[in-house]
C-alpha positions in Angstrom: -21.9 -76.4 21.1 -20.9 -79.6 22.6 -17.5 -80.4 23.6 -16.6 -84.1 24.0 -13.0 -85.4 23.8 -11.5 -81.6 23.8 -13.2 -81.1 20.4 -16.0 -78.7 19.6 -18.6 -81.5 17.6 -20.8 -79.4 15.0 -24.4 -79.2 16.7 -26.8 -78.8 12.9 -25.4 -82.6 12.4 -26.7 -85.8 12.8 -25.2 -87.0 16.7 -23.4 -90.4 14.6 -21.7 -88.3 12.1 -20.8 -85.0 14.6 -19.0 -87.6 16.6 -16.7 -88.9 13.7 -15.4 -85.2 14.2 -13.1 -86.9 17.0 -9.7 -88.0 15.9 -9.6 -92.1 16.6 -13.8 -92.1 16.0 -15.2 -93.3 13.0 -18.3 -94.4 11.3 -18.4 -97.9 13.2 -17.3 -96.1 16.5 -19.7 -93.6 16.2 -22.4 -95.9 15.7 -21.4 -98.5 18.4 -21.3 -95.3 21.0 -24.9 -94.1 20.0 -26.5 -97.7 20.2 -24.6 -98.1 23.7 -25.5 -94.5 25.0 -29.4 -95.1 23.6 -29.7 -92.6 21.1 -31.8 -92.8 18.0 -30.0 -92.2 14.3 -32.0 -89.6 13.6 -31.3 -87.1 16.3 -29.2 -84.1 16.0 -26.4 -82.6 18.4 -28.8 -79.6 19.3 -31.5 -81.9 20.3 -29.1 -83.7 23.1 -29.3 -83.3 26.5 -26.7 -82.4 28.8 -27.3 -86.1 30.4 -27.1 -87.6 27.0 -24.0 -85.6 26.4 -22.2 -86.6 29.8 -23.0 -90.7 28.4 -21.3 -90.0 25.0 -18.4 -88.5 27.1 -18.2 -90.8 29.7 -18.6 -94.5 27.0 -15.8 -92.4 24.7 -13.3 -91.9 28.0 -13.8 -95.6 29.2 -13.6 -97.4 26.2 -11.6 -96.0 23.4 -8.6 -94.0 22.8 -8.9 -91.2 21.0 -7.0 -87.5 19.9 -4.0 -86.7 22.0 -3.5 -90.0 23.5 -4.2 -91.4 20.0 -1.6 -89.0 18.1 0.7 -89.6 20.4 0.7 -93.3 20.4 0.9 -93.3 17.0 4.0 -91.1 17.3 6.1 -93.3 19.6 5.2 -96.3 17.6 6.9 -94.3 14.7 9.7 -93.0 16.7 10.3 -96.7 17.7 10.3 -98.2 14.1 13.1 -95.2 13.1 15.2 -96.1 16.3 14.8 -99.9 15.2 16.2 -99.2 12.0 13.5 -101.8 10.6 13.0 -101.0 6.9 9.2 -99.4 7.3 11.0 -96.8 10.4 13.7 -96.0 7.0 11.0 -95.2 4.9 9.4 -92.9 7.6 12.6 -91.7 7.9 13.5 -91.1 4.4 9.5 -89.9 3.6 8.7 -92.4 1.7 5.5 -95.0 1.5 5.6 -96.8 4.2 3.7 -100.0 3.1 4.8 -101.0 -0.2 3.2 -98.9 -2.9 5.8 -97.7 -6.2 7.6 -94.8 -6.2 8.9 -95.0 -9.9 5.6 -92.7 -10.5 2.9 -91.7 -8.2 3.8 -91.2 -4.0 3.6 -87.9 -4.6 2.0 -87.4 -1.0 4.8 -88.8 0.7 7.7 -87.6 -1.3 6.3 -83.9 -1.6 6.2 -81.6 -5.2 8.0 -83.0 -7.9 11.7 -81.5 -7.9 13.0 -80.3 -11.1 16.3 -82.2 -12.4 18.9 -79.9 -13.8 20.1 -80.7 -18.0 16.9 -83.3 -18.1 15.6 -82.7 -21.4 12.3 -84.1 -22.5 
């Protein structure tokens, strides 16, 4: 099983989609790394070398950030909207969409299961 980026990538997939496993990596990353690194579509994990494995590792380190550094980023760029008190950190705040969708119906997602209303009759 490879390990790149502290994850454990699946090694029966294709070595473009195993690396969209990584938080921050996705389907244009992925392919952007395999063209750089040299490998063809078509190969799977299991069929990489240990050389071919230190490349993806090495291209994903240098050039993008991704998981933990990612997460948090996005965390403190949160935490600094709520300290703001701008109107998207009140809605993170409050759990509510962020960017501007209706909460009349729908937003379930962000506002959690529906909570009953007591003496609302149908």
């Amino acid at each position: 099983m490879a390990r790149i980026a502290g994850v454990n990538i699946p090694t029966n997939k294709r070595v473009e989609i195993a690396l969209q496993y990584i938080h921050g990596i996705g389907q244009r990353h992925a392919k952007e790394i395999t063209e750089r690194v040299g490998i063809e579509e078509s190969r799977r994990v299991s069929q990489l070398t240990d050389a071919e494995i230190l490349q993806i590792r090495e291209a994903i380190d240098r050039d993008y950030t991704v998981e933990g550094d990612l997460r948090r980023e996005t965390s403190v760029n949160i935490k600094r909207l709520t300290d703001l008190a701008s109107y998207r950190g009140l809605r993170h705040r409050k759990g509510l969409p962020v960017r501007g969708q209706r909460t009349h119906t729908n937003a379930r997602t962000r506002k959690g299961p529906a909570k009953p209303i007591a003496g609302k009759k149908k």
